[in-house]
Backbone as a printed PyTorch tensor [residue, N CA C, xyz], in Angstrom:
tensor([[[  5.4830,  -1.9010, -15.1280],
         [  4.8370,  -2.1510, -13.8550],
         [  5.2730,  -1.0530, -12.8800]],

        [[  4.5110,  -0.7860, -12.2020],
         [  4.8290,   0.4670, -11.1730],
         [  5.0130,  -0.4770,  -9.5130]],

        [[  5.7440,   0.1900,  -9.4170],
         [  5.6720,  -0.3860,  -7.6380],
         [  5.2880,   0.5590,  -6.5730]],

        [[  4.6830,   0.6870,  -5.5460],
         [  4.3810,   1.4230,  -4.2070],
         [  5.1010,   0.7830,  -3.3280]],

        [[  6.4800,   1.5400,  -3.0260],
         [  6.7640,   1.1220,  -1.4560],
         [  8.3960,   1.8160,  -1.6190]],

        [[  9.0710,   1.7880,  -0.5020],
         [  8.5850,   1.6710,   0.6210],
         [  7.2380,   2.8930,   0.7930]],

        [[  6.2610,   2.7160,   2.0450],
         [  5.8230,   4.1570,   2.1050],
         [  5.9420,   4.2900,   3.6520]],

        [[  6.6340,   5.4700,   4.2280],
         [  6.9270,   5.3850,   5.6210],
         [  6.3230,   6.4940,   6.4880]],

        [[  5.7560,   6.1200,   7.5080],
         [  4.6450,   7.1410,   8.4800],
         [  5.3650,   7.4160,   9.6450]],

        [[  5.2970,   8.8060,  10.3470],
         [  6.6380,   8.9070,  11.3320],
         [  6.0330,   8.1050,  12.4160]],

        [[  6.3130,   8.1670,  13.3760],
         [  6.4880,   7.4950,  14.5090],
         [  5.0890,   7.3650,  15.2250]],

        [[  4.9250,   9.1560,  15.8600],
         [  3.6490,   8.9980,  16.0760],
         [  2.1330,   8.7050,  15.6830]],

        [[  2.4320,   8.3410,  14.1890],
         [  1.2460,   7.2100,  13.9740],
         [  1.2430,   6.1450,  14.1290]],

        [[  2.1160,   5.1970,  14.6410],
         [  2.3240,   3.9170,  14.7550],
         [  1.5090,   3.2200,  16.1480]],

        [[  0.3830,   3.6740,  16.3400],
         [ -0.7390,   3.3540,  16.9780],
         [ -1.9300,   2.9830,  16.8250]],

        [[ -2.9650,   2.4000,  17.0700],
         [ -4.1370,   2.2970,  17.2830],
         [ -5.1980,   3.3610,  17.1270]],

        [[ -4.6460,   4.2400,  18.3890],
         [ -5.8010,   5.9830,  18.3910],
         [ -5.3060,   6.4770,  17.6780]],

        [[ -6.9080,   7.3660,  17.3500],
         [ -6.8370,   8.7480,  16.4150],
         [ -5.5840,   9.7360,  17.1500]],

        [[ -5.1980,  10.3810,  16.5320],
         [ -4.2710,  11.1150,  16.9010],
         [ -4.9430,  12.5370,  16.4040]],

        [[ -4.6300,  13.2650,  17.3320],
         [ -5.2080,  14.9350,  16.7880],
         [ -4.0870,  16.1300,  17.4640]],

        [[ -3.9430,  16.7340,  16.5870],
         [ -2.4530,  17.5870,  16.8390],
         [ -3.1230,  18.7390,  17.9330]],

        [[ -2.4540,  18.9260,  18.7620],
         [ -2.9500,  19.9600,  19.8050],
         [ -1.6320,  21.1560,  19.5360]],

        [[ -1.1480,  21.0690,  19.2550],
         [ -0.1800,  22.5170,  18.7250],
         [  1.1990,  21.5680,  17.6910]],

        [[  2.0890,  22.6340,  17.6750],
         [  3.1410,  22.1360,  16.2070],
         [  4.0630,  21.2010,  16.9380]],

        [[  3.8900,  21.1450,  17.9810],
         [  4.6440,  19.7630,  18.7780],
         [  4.3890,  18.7380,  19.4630]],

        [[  3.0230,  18.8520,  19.5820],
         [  2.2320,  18.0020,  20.5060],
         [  0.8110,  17.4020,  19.9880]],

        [[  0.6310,  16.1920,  19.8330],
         [ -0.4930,  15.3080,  19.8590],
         [ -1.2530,  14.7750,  20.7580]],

        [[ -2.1120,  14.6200,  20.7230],
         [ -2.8150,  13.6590,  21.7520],
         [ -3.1730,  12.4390,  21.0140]],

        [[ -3.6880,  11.3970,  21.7710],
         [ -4.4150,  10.6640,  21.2740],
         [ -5.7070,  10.1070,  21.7400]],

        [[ -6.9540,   9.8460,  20.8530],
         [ -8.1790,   9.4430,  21.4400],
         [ -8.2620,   8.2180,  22.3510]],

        [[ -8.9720,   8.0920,  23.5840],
         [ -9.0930,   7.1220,  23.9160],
         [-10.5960,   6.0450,  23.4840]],

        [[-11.1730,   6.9930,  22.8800],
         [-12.3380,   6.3000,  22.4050],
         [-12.5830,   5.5130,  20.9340]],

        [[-11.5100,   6.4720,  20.1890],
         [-11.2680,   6.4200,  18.7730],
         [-10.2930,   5.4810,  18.1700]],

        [[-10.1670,   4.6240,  17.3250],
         [ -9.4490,   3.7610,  17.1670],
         [ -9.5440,   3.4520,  15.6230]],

        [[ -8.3900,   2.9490,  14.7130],
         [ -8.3880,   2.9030,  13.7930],
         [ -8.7460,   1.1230,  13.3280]],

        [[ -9.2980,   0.2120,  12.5860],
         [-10.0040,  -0.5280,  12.4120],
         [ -8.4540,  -1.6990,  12.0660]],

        [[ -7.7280,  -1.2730,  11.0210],
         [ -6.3900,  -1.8460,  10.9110],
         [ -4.9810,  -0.6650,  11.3590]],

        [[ -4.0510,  -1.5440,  11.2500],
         [ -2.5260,  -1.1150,  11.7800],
         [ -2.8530,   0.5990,  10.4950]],

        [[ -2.4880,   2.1890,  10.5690],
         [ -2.5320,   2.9930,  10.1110],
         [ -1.5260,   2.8350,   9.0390]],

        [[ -0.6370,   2.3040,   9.0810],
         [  0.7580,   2.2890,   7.8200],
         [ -0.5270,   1.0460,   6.7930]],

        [[ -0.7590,   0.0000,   7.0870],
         [ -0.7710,  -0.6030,   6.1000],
         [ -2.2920,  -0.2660,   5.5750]],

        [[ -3.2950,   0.2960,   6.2080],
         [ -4.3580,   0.7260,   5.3880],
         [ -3.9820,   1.8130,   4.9420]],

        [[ -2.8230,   3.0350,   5.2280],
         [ -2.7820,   4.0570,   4.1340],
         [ -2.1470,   3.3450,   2.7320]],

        [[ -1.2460,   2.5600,   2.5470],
         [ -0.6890,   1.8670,   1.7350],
         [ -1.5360,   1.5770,   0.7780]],

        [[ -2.4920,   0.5020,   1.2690],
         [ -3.3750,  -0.2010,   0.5400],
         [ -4.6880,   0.5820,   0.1450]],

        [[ -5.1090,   1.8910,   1.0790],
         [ -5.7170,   2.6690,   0.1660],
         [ -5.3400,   3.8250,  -1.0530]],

        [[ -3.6980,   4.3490,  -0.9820],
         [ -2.9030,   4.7040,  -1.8520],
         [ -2.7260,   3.4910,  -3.0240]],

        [[ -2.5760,   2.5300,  -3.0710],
         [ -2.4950,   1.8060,  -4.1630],
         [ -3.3590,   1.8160,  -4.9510]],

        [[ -4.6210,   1.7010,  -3.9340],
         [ -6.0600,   1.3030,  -4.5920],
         [ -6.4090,   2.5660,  -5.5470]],

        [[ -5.9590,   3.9490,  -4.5950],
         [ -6.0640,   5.2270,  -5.4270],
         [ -5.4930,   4.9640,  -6.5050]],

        [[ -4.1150,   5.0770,  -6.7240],
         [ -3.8790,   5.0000,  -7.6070],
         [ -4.0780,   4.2600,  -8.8570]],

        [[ -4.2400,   3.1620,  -8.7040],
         [ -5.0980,   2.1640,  -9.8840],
         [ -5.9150,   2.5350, -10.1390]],

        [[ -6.9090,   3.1570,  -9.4070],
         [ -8.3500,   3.7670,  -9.9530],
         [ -8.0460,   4.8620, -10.9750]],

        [[ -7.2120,   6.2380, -10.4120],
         [ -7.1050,   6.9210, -11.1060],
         [ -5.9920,   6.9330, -12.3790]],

        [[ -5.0140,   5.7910, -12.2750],
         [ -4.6100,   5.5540, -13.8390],
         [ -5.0440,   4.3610, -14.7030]],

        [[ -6.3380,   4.0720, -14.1650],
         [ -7.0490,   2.6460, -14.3450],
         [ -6.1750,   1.8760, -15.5580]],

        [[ -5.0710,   0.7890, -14.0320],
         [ -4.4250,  -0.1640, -14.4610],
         [ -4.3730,  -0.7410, -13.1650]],

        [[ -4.1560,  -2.2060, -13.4870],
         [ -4.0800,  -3.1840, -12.6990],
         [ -1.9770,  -3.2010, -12.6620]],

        [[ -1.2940,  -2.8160, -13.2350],
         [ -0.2050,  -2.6780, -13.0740],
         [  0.2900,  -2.0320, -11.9220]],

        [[  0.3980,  -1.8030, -10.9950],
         [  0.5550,  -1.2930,  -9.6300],
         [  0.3570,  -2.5060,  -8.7570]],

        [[  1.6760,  -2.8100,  -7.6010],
         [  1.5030,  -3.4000,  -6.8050],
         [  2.8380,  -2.9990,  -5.3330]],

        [[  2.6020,  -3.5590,  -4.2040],
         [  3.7880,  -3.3170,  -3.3750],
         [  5.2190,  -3.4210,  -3.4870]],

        [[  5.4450,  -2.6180,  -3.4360],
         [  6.9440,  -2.9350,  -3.4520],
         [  7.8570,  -2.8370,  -2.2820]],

        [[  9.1070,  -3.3590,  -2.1110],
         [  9.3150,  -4.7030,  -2.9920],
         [  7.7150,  -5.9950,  -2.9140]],

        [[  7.7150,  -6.5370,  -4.1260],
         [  6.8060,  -7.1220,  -3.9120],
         [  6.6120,  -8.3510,  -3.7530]],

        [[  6.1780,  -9.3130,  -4.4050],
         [  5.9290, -10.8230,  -3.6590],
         [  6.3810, -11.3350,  -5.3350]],

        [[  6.9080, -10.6820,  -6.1070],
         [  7.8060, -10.9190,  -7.2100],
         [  6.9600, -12.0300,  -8.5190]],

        [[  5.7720, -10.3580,  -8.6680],
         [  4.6600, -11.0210,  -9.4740],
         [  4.7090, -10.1300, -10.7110]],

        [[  6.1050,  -9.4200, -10.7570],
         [  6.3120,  -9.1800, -12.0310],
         [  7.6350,  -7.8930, -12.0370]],

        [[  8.0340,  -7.4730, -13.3050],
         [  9.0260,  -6.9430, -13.2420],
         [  8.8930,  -5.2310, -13.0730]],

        [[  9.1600,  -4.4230, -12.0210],
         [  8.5700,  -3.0210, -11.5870],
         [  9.7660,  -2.0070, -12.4920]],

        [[  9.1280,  -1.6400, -13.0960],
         [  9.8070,  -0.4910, -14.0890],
         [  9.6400,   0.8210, -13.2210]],

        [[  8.8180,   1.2660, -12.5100],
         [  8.8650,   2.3880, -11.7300],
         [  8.3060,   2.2880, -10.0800]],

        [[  9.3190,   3.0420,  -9.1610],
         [  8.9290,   2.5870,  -7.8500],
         [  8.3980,   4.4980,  -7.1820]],

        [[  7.5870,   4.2770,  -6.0810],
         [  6.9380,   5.3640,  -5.9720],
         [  7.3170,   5.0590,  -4.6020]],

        [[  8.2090,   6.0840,  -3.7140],
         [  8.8360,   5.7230,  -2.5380],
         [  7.7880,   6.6090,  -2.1550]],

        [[  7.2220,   6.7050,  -0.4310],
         [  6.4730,   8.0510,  -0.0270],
         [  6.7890,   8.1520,   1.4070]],

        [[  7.7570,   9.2180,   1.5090],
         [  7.9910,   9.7040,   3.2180],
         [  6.1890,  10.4100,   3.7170]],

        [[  6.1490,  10.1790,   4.7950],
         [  4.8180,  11.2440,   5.5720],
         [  5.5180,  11.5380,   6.3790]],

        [[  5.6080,  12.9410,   6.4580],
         [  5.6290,  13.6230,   7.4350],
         [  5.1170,  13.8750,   8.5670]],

        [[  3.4330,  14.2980,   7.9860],
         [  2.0910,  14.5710,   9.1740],
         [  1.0700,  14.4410,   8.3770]],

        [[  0.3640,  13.5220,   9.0050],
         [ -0.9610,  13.0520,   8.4790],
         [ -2.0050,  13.1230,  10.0240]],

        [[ -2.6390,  14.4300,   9.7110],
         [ -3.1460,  14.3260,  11.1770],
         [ -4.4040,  15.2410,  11.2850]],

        [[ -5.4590,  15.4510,  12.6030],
         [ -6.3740,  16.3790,  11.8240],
         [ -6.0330,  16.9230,  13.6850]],

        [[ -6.3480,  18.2420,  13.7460],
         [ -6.2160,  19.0400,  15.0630],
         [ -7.3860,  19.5180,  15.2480]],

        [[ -7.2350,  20.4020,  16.7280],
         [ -8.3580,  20.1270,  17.3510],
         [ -9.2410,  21.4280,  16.8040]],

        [[ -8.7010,  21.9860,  15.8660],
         [ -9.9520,  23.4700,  15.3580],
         [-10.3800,  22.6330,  13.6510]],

        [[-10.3650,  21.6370,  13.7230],
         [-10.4880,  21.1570,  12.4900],
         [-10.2500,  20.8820,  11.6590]],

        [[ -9.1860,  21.2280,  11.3450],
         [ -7.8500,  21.1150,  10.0570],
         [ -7.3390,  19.6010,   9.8190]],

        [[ -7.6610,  19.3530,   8.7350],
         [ -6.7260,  18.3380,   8.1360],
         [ -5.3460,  18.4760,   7.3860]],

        [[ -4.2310,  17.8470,   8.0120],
         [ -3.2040,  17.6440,   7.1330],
         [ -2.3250,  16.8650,   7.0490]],

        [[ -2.3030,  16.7140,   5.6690],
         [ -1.0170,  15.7810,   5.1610],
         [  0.1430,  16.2980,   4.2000]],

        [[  1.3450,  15.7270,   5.1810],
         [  2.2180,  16.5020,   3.9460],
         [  3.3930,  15.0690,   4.2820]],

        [[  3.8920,  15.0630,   2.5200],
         [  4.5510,  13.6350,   2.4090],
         [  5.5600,  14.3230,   1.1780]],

        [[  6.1710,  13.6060,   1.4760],
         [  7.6270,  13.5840,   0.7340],
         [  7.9310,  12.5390,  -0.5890]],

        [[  7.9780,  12.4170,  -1.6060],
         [  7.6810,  11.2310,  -2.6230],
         [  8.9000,  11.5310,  -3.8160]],

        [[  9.0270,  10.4100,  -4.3400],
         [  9.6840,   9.8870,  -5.0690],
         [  9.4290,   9.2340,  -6.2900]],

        [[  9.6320,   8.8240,  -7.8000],
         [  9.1390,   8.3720,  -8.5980],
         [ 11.2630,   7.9720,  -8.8950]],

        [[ 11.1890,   6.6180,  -8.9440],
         [ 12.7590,   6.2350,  -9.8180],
         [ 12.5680,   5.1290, -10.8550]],

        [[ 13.1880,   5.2590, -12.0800],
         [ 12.5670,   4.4600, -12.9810],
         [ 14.2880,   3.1410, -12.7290]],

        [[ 13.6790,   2.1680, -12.2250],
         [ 14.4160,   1.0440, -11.3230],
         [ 15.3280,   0.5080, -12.9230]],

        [[ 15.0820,   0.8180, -14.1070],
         [ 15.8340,   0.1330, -15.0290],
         [ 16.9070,   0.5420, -15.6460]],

        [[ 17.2940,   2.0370, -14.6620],
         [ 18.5360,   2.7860, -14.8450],
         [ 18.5240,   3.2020, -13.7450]],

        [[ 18.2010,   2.4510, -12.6260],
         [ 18.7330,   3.6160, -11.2390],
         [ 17.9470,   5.7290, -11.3410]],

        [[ 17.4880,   5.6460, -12.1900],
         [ 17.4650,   7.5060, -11.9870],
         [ 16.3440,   7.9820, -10.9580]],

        [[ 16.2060,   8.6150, -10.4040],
         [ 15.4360,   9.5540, -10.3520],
         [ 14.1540,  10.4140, -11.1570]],

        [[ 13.0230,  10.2020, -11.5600],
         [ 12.5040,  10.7730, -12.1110],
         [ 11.6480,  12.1980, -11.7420]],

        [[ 11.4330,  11.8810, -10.5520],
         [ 10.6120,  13.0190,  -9.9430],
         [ 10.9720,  12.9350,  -8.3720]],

        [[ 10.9270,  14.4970,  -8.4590],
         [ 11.2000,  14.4940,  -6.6070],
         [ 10.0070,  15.7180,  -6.0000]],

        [[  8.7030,  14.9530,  -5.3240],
         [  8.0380,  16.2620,  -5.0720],
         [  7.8010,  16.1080,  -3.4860]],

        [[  6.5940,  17.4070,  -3.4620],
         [  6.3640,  17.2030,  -1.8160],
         [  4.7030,  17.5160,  -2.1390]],

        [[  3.9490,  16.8060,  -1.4610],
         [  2.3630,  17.1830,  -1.6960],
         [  1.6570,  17.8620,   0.2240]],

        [[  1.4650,  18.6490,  -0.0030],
         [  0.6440,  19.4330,   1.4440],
         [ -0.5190,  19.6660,   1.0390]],

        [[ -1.0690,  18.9430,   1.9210],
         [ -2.7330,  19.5390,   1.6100],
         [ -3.2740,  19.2780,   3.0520]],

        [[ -3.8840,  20.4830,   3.0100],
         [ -4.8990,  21.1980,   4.4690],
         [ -6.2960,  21.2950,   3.8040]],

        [[ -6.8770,  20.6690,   4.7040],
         [ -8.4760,  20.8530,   4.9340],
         [ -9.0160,  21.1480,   6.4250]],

        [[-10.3200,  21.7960,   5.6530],
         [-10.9050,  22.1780,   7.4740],
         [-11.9010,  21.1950,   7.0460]],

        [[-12.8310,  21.3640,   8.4750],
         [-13.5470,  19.9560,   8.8450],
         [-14.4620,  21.0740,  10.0270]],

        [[-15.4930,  20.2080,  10.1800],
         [-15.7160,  20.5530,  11.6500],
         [-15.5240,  19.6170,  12.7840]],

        [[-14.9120,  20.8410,  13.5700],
         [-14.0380,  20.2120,  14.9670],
         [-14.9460,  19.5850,  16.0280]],

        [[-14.2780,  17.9010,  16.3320],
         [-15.0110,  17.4920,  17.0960],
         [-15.7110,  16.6750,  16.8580]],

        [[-15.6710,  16.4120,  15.5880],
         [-16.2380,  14.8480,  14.8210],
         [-15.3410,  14.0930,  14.0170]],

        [[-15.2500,  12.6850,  14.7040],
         [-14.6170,  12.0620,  14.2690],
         [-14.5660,  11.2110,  13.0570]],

        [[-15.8870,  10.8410,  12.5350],
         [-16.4700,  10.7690,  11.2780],
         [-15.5940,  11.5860,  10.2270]],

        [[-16.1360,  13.1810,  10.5630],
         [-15.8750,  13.4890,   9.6510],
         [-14.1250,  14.0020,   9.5870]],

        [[-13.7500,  13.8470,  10.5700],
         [-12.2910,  14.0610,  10.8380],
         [-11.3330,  12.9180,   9.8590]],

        [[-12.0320,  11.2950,  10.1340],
         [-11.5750,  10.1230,   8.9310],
         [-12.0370,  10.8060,   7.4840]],

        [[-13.0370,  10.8410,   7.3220],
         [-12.9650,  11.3890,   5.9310],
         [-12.3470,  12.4530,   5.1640]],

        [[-12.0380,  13.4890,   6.1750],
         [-11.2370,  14.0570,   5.8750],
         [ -9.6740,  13.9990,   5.5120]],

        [[ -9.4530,  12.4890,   6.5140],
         [ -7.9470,  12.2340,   6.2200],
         [ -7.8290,  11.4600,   4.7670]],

        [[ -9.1080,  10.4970,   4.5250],
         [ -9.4930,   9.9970,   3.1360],
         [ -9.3750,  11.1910,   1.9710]],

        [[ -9.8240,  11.6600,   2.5940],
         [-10.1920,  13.1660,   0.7920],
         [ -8.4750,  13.6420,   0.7710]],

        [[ -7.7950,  13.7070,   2.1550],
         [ -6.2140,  14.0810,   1.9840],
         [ -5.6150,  13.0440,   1.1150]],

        [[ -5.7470,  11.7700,   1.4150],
         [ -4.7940,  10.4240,   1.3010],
         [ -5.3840,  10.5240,  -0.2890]],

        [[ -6.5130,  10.8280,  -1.0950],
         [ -7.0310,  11.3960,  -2.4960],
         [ -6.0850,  11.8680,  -2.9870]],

        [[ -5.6160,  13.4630,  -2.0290],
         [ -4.9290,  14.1310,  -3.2480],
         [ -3.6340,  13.4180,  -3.0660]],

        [[ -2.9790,  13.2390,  -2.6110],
         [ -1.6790,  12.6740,  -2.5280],
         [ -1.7410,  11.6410,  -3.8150]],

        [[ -2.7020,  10.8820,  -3.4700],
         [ -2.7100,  10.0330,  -4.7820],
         [ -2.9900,  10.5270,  -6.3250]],

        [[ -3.6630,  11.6820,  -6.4570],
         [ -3.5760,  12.5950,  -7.2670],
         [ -2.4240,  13.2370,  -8.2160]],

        [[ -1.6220,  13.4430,  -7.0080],
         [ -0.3030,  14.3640,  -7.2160],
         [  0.8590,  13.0000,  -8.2250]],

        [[  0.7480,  11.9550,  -7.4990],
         [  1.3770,  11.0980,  -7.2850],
         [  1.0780,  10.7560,  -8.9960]],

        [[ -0.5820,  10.2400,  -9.4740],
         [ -0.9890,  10.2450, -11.1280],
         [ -0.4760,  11.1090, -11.9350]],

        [[ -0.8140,  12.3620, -11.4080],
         [ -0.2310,  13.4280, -12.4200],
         [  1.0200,  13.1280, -13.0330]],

        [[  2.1310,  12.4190, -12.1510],
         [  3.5250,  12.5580, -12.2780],
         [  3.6190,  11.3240, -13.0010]],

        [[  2.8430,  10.2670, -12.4310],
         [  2.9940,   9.0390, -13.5920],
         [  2.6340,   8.9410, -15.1020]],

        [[  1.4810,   9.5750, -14.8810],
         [  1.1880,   9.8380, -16.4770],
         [  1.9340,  10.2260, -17.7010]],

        [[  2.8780,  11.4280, -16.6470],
         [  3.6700,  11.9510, -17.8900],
         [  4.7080,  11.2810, -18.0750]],

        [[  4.8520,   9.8840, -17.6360],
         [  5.8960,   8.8840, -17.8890],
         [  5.9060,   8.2090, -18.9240]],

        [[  7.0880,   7.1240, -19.3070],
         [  6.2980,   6.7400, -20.7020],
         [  5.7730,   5.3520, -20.2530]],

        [[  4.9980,   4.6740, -20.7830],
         [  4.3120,   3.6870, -19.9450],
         [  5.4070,   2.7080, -19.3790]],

        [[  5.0410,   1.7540, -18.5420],
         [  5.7930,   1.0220, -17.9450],
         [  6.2010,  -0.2930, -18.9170]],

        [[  7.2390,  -0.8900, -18.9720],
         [  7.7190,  -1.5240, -20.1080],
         [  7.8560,  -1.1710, -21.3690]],

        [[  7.8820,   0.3250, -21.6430],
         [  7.9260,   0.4920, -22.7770],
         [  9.6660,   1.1580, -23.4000]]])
């Protein structure tokens, strides 16, 4: 069984508004724009969902979880910056972890960055863009599971 969690978003996403980076230290945020749920727990739950799709298994769930089975591998994920600025750019860059919980180790230690442009000034396509990011992350994240040996085995 694989687990997802913790997964932790820095600070300044812990809001409502879109957030759009106006230089390497400074954000703003939309007053018009608003995210539909809390930003930590729909990236979560659309990272999970990624991931099940792309190692199509139902074995993946939160971790720690609601103790619906025994997690042989946990997938910790720092974010750094998940954000899109104001010339268009999307980016996410996160910090991750793979530890196989039935010896304490470490299995993998990576970092995934991925930049996209967009056109600036739409917010549409500014979310989808953070979607096609929150993709590869989940991507990066398969690659590394795969070459594991399955879970319970």
């Amino acid at each position: 069984m694989f687990g997802l969690g913790p997964v932790k978003l820095p600070a300044y996403l812990d809001r409502n508004e879109l957030v759009t980076r106006v230089s390497p230290t400074e954000v703003s945020y939309s007053t018009t724009e608003r995210w539909a749920d809390p930003l930590s727990a729909r990236f979560t739950a659309v990272l999970l969902q990624d991931l099940a799709t792309l190692l199509d298994t139902n074995r993946i769930l939160p971790y720690p979880g609601t103790g619906s089975g025994r997690v042989d591998y946990q997938i910790e994920v720092n974010v750094l910056q998940f954000d899109n600025d104001a010339s268009g750019n999307t980016r996410l860059v996160a910090r991750w972890r793979v530890r196989d919980l039935r010896n304490g180790t470490d299995l993998a230690i990576r970092e995934t960055n991925v930049t996209q442009s967009r056109p600036p000034g739409d917010a549409n396509a500014g979310i989808a863009s953070l979607s096609e990011a929150l993709g590869g992350l989940a991507q990066d994240i398969a690659g590394e599971l795969r070459r594991l040996p399955a879970p319970g085995a």
